[in-house]
Structures are given as structure tokens and as C-alpha cells.
N, C-alpha and C positions, 0 to 999 in steps of 0.2 A: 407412324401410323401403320396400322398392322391390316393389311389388305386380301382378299380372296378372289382368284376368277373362278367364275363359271360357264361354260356357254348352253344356252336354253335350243334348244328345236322343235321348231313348233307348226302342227299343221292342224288346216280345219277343212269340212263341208268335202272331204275326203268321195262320199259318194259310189264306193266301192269301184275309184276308178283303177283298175288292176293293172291295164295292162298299157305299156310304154305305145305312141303311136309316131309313125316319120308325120309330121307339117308340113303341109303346103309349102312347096318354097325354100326350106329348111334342109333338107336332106338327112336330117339325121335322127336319128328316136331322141322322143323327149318325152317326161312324165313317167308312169307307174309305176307299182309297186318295186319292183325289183329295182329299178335303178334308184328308188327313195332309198329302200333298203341298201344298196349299196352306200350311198353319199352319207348315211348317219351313220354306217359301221366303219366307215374312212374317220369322220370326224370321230367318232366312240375312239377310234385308236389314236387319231393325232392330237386329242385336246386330253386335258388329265382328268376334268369333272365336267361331263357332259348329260345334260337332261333331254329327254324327246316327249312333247306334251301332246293333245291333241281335246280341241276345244270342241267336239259333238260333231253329228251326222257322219260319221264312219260308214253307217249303213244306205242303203235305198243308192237305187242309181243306174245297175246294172245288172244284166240277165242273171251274173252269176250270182250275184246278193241277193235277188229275187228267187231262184228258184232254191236256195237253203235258207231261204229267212233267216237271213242274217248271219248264218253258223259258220258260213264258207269264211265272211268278213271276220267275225270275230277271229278263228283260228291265222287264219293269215296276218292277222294284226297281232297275233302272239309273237309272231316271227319281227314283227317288229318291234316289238316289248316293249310299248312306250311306258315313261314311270308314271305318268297321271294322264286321265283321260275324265273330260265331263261328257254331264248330256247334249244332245242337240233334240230336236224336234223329231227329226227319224229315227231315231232309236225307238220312236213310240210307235212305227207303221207296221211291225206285226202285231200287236196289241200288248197289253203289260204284262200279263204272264209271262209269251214266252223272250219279252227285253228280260226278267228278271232270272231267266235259262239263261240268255246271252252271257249277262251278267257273270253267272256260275262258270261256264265256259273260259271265259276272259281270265288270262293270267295277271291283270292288272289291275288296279284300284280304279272305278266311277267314281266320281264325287260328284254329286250334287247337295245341296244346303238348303235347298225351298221350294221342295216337293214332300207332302206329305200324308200320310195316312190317317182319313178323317177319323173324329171322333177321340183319336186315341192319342196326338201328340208325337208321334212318332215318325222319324224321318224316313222315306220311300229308302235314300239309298246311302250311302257312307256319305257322311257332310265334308268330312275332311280329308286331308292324308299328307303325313311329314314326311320329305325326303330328306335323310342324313347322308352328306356324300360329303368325303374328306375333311370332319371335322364342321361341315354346314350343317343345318336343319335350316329346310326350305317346308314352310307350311301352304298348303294350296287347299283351293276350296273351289264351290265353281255353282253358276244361277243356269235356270233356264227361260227361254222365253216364253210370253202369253200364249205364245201360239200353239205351244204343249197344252194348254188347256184345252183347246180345239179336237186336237187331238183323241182326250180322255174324259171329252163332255158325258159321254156315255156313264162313265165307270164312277159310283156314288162312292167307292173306297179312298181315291185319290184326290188331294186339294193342292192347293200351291198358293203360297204368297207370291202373286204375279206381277204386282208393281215397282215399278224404280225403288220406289220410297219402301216396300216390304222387304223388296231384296236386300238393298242397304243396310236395313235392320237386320236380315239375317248373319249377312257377312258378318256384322258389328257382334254378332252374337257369337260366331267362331271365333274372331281373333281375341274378344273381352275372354272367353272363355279356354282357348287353347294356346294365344300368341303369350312367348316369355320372351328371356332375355335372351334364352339359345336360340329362339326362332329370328334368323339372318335375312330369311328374304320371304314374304310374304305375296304370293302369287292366286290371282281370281282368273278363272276359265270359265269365261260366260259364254252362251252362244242365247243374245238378243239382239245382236247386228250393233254395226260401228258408230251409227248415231246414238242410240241407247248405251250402247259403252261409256259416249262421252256424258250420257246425262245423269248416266249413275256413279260416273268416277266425282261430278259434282257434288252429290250426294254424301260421300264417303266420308268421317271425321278422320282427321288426318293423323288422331292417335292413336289409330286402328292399323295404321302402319300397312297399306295395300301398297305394294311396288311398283306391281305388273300386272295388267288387264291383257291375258293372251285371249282373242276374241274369234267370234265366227259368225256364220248365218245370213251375213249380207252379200257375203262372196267378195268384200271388199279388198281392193290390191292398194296396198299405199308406198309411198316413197319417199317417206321415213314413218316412226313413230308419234304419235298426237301425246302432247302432255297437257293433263287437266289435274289438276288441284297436288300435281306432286306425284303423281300417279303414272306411268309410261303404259301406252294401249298401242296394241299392234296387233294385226291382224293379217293371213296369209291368202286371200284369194279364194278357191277350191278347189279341188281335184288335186293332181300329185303333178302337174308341170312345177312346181315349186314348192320350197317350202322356208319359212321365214327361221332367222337366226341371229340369236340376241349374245354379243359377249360382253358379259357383264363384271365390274370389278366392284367390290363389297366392301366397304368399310368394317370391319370385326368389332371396332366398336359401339360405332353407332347404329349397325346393321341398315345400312343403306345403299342407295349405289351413286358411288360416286361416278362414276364413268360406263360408258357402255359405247358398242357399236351392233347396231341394226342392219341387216340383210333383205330381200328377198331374193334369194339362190335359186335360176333356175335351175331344172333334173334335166339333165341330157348323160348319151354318153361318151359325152369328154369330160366329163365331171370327174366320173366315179365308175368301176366296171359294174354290171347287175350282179343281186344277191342271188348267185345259181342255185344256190338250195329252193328259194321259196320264189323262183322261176318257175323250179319244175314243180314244186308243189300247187304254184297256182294253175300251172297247164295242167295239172289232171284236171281241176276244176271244169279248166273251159274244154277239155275234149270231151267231158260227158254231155255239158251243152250245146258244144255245135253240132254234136251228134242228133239229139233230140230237137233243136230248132236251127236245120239246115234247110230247109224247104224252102224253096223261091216264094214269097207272097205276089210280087207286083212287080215292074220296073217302071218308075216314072219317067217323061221326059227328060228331067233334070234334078240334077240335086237340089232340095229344098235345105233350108237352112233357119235355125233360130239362135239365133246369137246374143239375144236379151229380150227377156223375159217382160221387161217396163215398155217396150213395144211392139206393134202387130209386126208380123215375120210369116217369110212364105209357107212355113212347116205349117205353122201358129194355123195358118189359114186356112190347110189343106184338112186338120185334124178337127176343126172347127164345122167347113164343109159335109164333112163326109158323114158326121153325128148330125147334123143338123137336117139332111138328107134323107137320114132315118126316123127323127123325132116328128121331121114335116112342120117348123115351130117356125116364129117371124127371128128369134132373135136366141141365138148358141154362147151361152157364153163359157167358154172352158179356162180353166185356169194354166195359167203361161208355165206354173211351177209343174204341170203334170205331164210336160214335157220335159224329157230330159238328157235330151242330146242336141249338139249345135247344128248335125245336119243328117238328110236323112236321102240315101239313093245314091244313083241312079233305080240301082238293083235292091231291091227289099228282100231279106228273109226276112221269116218267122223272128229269130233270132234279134232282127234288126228292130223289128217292131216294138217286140216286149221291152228291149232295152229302151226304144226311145219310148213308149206310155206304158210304164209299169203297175200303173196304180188302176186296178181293174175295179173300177167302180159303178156305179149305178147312175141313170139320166131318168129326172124328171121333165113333166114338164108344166108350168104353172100358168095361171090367166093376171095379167096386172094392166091398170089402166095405165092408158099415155102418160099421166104427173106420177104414176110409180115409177115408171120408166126413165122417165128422164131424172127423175131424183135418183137412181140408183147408178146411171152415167157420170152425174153428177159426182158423186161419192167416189166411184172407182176410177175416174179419169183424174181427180185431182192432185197436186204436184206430192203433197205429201204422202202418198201411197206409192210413188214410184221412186222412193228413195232406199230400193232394192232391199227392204224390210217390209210392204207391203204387198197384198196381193191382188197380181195385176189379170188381166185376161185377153184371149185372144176373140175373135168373134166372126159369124159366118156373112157370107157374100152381100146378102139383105139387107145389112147392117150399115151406116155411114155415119161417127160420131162426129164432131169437131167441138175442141176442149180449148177455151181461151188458160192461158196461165197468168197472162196479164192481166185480166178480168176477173180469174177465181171463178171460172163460170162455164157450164155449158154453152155453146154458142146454137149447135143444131145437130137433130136427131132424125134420121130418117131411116126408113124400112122400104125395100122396094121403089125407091125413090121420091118417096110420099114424105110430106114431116107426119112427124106422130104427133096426136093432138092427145089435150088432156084428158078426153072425156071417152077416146076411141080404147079400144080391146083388144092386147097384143099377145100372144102366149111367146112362153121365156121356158128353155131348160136349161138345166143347171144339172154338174155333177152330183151325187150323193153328199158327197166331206163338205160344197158349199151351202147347199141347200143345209146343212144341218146347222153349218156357223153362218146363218146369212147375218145374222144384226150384226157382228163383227166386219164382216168381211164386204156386204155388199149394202149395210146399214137400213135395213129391211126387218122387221119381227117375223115370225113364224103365223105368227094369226094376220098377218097382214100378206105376207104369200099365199096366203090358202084363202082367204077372203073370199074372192070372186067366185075360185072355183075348185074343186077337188083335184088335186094334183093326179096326176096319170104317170106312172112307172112306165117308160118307153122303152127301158132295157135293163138289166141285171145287169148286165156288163158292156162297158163301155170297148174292153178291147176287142172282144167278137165283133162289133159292131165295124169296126177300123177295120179288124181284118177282111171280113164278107166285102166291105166296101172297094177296100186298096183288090180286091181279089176280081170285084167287077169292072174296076177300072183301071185300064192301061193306057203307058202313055200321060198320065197326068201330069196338067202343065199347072203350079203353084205359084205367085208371086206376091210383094206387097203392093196392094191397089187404093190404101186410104182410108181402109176402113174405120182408122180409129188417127185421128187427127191432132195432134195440138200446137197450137200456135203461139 
């Protein structure tokens, strides 16, 4: 038997996290770019055929991805030269033109398979891409998830086959059409989270010969690989404390893998030394930054902290409060994902803000009776929405839900300490991006938000509004107090 290795590296939901930080407790740096970069230029040199993939959201995360939209990440992801890279869902947050800049930018091949340009049949971005290394062709292709639809509801140009079962068809459609006898190892880079991995590896006809599901989007850490229908799926977490590592041995003639051993590597520096070149390339970055958002905003009492997203958290609460403040509404609901840092303080800059709520969006605010309301607790507190692929939210002081799991049910809803009744009148704001996906996301129509009453713009911008706030109040003490309950 005539045999090949290769070792895969692979990372996802990246986030633009740059820069290495010491842990609590730890003492030592662990994470970003430069020690990533170091640990795959070590392996690059000590393995003979090595790949570094990366499964979407490269982008959104970070002051400095924020303030070059994207450009700073792209260029510094050259320096890490991954050989395939698909989409995530943030790749879409400065809107499609300038991802299709990024694009241009990028020394390295996107693939996505089932995004496409209406009317005309034609795919958004490269469906495919063959890597030949020492005698291999490794065919890769890569899905995105529905949530990209949310994203590009706006834009009448783009469509996407968004379902398990369309995706399926697509892949089947790349490998009927490109997979031969040279092609060794057939690799799919999705980013629709680890349980959809497993529902679409279900899906897959096993003479389409998919390998490898290297996956992203749920932030999922596992401890080992999930095998469904012949297929290996694995997925690394997010950010750059880690990154997962697949050594894989290949059958040459039946192009399969007989053998393999799976990782997740943490990044420290006892690993690997940092990559000093794109060190200091990423510090020019952040000296133009700290420069421009160096200004003290606030000092809280204490450090708040959001550690997951699937529940209420003391930041959660505090960013919840302070819009809600402003709106003057019974019920705030913001989404957990538009936070994007685990903690925030003592001390606030400017700097510290933007990075943690980057997404400068717009607050409504709408009129719904009490059986809206609690139908819409209902929907968002249930178990299958916080299987870290759904979207969760945080909510202000007023608020107290309690969510049976055992029941499948709302148990009780109250505002101000009151229950809310079916027939009473509660106004509700909501970000811009939810109010635009409510029937998704919070299972609500558009004519049935507006119903009662004309929506009211309380702000263009949600991050002024945090700022003025954290700016009038010091000393703030945040914590979790139950606002959102399940039993």
C-alpha cells in the first residue's frame, strides 16, 4: 500500500483577534497573531506537506478591523498565507462591494459554492480550489450559512441556496463536476456551526467522496473529531488561543484516509517564538489606533464581564441598561452577539468601547401587546436557539423572564415587577440588523411589529448613545441579577 501524509491547520471565527494577551493566572502570553504565525511557520518547516485553512469570519471583532474595514485583517492574513479560506457571515459586515475589495486584496483563494448572483446563474465567488502539494490534489470547496442571508436581505443582486439539503446539492455539484481519480482528499469549509455540520455531513452521498468538514461559526471547542456518514468534522473554537491540527495519512489508491491524529494546540510562548516581522507590522496598526481612541471614557466600579452569549452577563446588562435609558421603553432587547469582548473595565477608553460594541447601529422602538410579547420570549429563550448557532439576547433592568426547558414553555414575564397581560401595551426596541430580520430571529413579521404603532428611530447610533451614557456615569456597578431565567 502506497501511503501519503499530510498535516491540515486549521482555524476559524478568527475575529481579528491580533494581539497575544498574558491570562489570568497564567503568566504567560497566549493567543494572536504573531505567535499563530510563529507555530505554523515552525510546523511549515518541521512537517514536509503542510496546509493552513481557515473556515470564515476572519473579519469584525476589533478596533483595528473596524477602523480599515477589513483591509488591515486581510493584509495581515497575507502574512499568514493560508492556502484556502471560505466565507463566514462577517465577511459581509462592510457590505458586498467592498468584501469583493477584500477579496482583490487577499493573496489567497475564498471559496464559496452557494452564493449566487441572481437572475444570472452565476457564482458570487470561486466555488472551488485544488491544492497540488508533493504529488497530492486536495480539492476544497466551502457553504455558508442562512445567516448570510440576514446579512444581504437588502441587496436584490445576491441569492444563496441556504438550506442543508441545497447546500448538499451544491457540494454534489463540485465534486460530480471537478472530483477525478487525482483528486486524494476532498475537503468542505463551512461556516453554519457544528450542529449543522453534523446535519449536512448526513446529507452528503458518500460517492462524492467529502473527507473533511473543517467548520466554524458556533465557536465550538471539541475533544476530538465527530464522524458522521464517513466524513471527519472538526472544528477549532475562535479567536487565536488555538488552533486545531489534523495529521492525516492517505491511501494513494483509494484516496482516503486511513489514519489520522487530531489536535487542538493551544498558542502560547512556549510553543513557538512570535512571527517578528508581522509583529511589527501589526503594531503600526495599533499605534495609529491607540493614538486616535486613547481618551478615558468612564471607569466602572468593576470589571464587567460576558463570557457567553446564550446567557444574561454583567456587561450584557450594563449595555442593555444604558440604551434602554435613552429609548425610555419597558423592554431592551440587544443582541448578546454585538458584544464582543469577554470583559470590559475597570477603566474604559474610547478604544475599549469601540472594540467591545463595534457594530454602530440604529434603535428602534416599537408598540406589541402582552401575547406578542411573550410569544416572542417564548421563541428566543427556547433551548434550541442557544445551541451557540442561534441568536440570543441580553435585556434591561425591567425585564424578568423565566423559561422552563423541561416544559418547552415560558413559565413568566414581567416588566417592573408586574406580569404582563395579553391585552396590556408594552413598547420594545430592538437594534436596526434585528428589527430588519425579526421573523427569523425573534419569529415576529414586519406588519405585525408595526401593527399597533409607527416605530420611532430613538437613535442612528447605538454607540454614541453608550458613549454619552458610560460618559455620565461613573463608578458603575453591573452584575447578573435573573433577568432572564431557565430552569
Amino acid at each position: 500500500m502506497k501511503t501519503k501524509k499530510l498535516t491540515i491547520l486549521h482555524s476559524n471565527d478568527m475575529h481579528g483577534d491580533f494581539l497575544a494577551e498574558i491570562k489570568e493566572g497564567k503568566g504567560k502570553l497566549i493567543g494572536g497573531l504573531a505567535l499563530l504565525s510563529g507555530y505554523i511557520n515552525k510546523v511549515r518547516q518541521e512537517e514536509e506537506n503542510v496546509l493552513f485553512v481557515i473556515s470564515g469570519d476572519m473579519v469584525q471583532g476589533s478596533l483595528i478591523d473596524a477602523e480599515y474595514k477589513g483591509v488591515s485583517t486581510i493584509e495581515i492574513m497575507n502574512y499568514l498565507s493560508p492556502d484556502v479560506v471560505a466565507l463566514g457571515n462577517h465577511e459581509f459586515d462592510y457590505g458586498l462591494p467592498h468584501l469583493l475589495f477584500l477579496e482583490k486584496v487577499a493573496n489567497f483563494p475564498i471559496v464559496n459554492a452557494n452564493l449566487y448572483i441572481k437572475g444570472y446563474g452565476k457564482r458570487l465567488m470561486v466555488p472551488y480550489h485544488i491544492v497540488k502539494i508533493a504529488g497530492m490534489e486536495l480539492l476544497f470547496t466551502g457553504v455558508i450559512t442562512e445567516k448570510i442571508m440576514d446579512a444581504l436581505k437588502q441587496d436584490p443582486l445576491v441569492g444563496s441556496f441556504v438550506t442543508l439539503e441545497d447546500a448538499s446539492r451544491e457540494i454534489g455539484k463540485i465534486c460530480n463536476a471537478y472530483k477525478n481519480d487525482d483528486i486524494d482528499l476532498t475537503i468542505l469549509l463551512t461556516h453554519i456551526g457544528f450542529e449543522s455540520d453534523k446535519q449536512l455531513a448526513k446529507l452528503l452521498d458518500p460517492s462524492w467522496g467529502v473527507d473533511l468538514i473543517v467548520g466554524g461559526h458556533s465557536h465550538t471547542f471539541l475533544e476530538k473529531p465527530e464522524q458522521v456518514n464517513n466524513t471527519l468534522i472538526v472544528q477549532a473554537g475562535n479567536g487565536t488561543d488555538q488552533i486545531g491540527r489534523f495529521d492525516v495519512v492517505i491511501d494513494d489508491d483509494t484516496n482516503r484516509v486511513i489514519d489520522y491524529t487530531w489536535r487542538l494546540i493551544p498558542i502560547n510562548e512556549e510553543l513557538a517564538p512570535p512571527d517578528k516581522e508581522l509583529e511589527a507590522f501589526i503594531e503600526k496598526y495599533k499605534t495609529v489606533v491607540d493614538k486616535k481612541y486613547s481618551a478615558m471614557v468612564t471607569k466602572l466600579a468593576t470589571t464587567v464581564t460576558h463570557p457567553k452569549r446564550e446567557q444574561e452577563t454583567a456587561l450584557g446588562n450594563l449595555v442593555a441598561d444604558a440604551l434602554a435609558d435613552n429609548a425610555q421603553c419597558d423592554v431592551m432587547l440587544v443582541g448578546s452577539g454585538s458584544i464582543r469582548v469577554k470583559s470590559l473595565g475597570p477603566v474604559v477608553t474610547l478604544k475599549d468601547l469601540l472594540a467591545c460594541f463595534p457594530y454602530d447601529d440604529s434603535v428602534s422602538r416599537y408598540t406589541l401587546s402582552g401575547k406578542q410579547l411573550k410569544q416572542l420570549f417564548s421563541f428566543i429563550m427556547r433551548p434550541e436557539n442557544r445551541n451557540s448557532e442561534g441568536e440570543c439576547y441580553q435585556v434591561n433592568k425591567k425585564v424578568k423572564a423565566v423559561y422552563s426547558d423541561k416544559k418547552q414553555q415560558l413559565i413568566s414575564l414581567t416588566i417592573n415587577g408586574q406580569p404582563v397581560t395579553d391585552n396590556g401595551n408594552y413598547t420594545l426596541c430592538l437594534q436596526g440588523y434585528h428589527a430588519s430580520n425579526c421573523e427569523s430571529y425573534l419569529n415576529i413579521r414586519t406588519s405585525e411589529l408595526t401593527k399597533m404603532d409607527q416605530p420611532k428611530v430613538i437613535t442612528t447610533s447605538a454607540q454614541e448613545v453608550l458613549e454619552a451614557y458610560l460618559q455620565d456615569h461613573t463608578n458603575l456597578k453591573s452584575q447578573i441579577e435573573g433577568r432572564l431565567v431557565y430552569q
